[in-house]
Structures are given as structure tokens and as C-alpha cells.
C-alpha positions, 0 to 999 in steps of 0.5 A, spaced: 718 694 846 724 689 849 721 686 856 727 683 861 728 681 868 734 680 872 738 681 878 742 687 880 747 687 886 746 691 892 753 693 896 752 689 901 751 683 897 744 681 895 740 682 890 735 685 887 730 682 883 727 688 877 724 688 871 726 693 865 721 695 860 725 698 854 721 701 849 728 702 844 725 706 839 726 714 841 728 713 849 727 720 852 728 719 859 728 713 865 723 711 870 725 708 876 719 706 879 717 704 887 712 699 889 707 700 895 708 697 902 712 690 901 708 687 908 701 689 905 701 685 898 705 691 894 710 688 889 713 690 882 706 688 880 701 691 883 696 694 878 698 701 880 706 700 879 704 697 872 700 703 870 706 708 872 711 703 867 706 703 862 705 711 862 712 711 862 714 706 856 709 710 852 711 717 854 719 714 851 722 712 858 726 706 859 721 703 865 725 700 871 721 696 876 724 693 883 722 688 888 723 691 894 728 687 899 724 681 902 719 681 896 719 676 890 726 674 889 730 680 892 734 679 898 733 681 904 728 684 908 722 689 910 727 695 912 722 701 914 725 705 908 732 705 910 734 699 906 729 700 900 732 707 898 739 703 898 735 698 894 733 704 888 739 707 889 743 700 887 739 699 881 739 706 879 746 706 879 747 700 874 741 701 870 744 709 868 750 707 864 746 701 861 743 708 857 747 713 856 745 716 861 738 718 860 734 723 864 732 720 871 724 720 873 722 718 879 715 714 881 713 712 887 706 709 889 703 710 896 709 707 900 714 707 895 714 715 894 716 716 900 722 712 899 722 716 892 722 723 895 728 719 899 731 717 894 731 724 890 735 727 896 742 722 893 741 722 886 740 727 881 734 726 877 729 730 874 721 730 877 719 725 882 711 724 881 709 722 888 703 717 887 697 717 893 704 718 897 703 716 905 703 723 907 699 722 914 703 715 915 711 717 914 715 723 916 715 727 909 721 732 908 720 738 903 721 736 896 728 736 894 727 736 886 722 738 881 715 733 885 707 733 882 703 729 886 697 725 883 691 723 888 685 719 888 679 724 890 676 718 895 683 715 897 680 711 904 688 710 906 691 717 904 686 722 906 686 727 901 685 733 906 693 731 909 696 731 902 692 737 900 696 741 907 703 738 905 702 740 897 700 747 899 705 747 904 711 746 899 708 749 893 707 742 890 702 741 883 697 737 886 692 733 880 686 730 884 683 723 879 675 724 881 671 718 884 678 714 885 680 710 891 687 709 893 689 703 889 685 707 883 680 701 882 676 703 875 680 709 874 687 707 872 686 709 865 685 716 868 692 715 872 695 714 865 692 719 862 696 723 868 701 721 867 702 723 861 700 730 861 706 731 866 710 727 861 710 731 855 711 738 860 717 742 859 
């Protein structure tokens, strides 16, 4: 696997701070993958995003990982979801011609999937899996491409009753990881093992 960071212009200018992890050998598919609330710790590194690009490479994707604006080296600042979604489409728009234009997966972790459900609205990409999405605190819209949704059973932010109603209401496959809390503490392997799954789907 080929590791690289760098900095990939937005249109207004800054830069965004992303890491590329490149499994090189039979590529299927890349992952762009959104981290959680950049005002509450959440980063490229979070143990939940780095699990979602371990899956990822392991399932044969290309694994993107940006910093939201305002976190670590990517300029700008906390923007409510209107600038991180111009953050992931500007990285999306330069990493997909660097593959070949691979098939386009979406992951978002709490906050950073309701900017990817945003995101899925401008770009043509596959699936979009929805990590402990922060339902009961951001205005969801009706998905607008193929969604799975992954959820800890005792989530204490994201209460899994709300994401149960928006699942049923849009008819979203919901998989519930037993005994995890939001940030899936000691259930991380189980969350890969997900994530797996859904990758090796048709």
C-alpha cells in the first residue's frame, strides 16, 4: 500500500489538508471519507475515520481522508456544513481523474455524514454509508443515492430510536453493531467487519 499526504486546492483558493492511501494492486472503487465535528476534536484521524480507510483499502478502494476547513493544515474555518461539503467536492474533483475514474464511495462518521448525504446530491457517486449519522442534530434530506446506514446499539449521542425512524422513513438498510456507543469504543473490528460486508455487495 502507497501512504501520501497533501494539499488540494479549493476554488476559493485555500487548501485542503488530505491523506491518500493507495492499495495499488487491484483497485475497485474510491472512498472519500468524512471525519466528525471539527469543533468537537474530530479529524482525519479519528480512530472511527481510520477504521472506515482501513476497510476501505482492504476492500481495494483508493482511501481519501480530508481534514475539514479549520482542522490541522486545511484552511479556512468551522462553516456549518456548507463549506466542508465544498471541501469534499473540491477533493473529490481532483482525486478522480488521478484513477481513472474509479467508482466513487461515500463515508461519513456522525457529522461528516450529513455533509456526505450532502455531497451525494452533487456528485455521482455509487453508495454513501452513513456512519452514527447526527440525525436528531442536522436537518437529513431523503437520500439521493444507494445509503446503508451503521449504528452503535448504545450510541449516548445519536440515539438509535432517531436513526431507526429516518432509516424506515427512507427505506435505508440499517445494521445495528451490538453493545457499541457512538465512537465505537472496543467494537471497532466489528465496524470493519461491516463495512466489509457492504463492500463485497453487488
Amino acid at each position: 500500500m502507497k501512504r501520501y499526504k497533501l494539499r488540494i486546492k479549493r476554488a476559493d483558493g485555500g487548501a485542503v489538508e488530505t491523506v491518500i492511501e493507495d492499495p495499488e494492486a487491484n483497485r475497485r472503487g474510491l472512498a472519500l471519507i468524512a471525519h466528525p465535528h471539527p469543533l468537537h476534536g474530530g479529524s482525519m484521524d479519528n480512530k472511527v475515520v481510520t477504521t472506515l480507510a482501513k476497510a476501505a483499502v482492504e476492500c481495494g478502494y483508493v482511501a481519501v481522508r480530508p481534514n475539514f476547513r479549520g482542522v490541522g493544515t486545511s484552511d479556512g474555518e468551522y462553516d456549518h456544513g456548507e463549506g466542508e461539503t465544498e471541501d469534499l467536492l473540491a477533493v473529490a474533483e481532483f482525486v478522480l481523474p488521478k484513477f481513472g475514474g474509479l467508482p466513487l464511495h461515500l463515508y461519513g462518521f456522525s457529522f461528516g455524514a450529513y455533509v456526505q448525504h450532502r455531497v451525494a446530491r452533487r456528485l455521482a457517486a455509487e453508495h454513501l454509508v452513513m456512519v452514527g449519522p447526527a440525525v436528531s442534530m442536522y436537518a437529513f434530506e431523503p437520500p439521493a443515492i444507494r445509503t446503508d446506514i451503521i449504528h452503535g446499539e448504545v450510541d449516548e449521542l445519536i440515539p438509535l430510536a432517531a436513526v431507526q425512524a429516518y432509516a424506515t422513513q427512507h427505506q435505508v438498510p440499517l445494521h445495528v453493531i451490538a453493545g457499541a456507543d457512538h465512537f465505537f469504543h472496543k467494537k471497532l473490528r466489528a465496524l470493519q467487519e461491516q463495512l466489509l460486508a457492504l463492500c463485497h455487495q453487488p
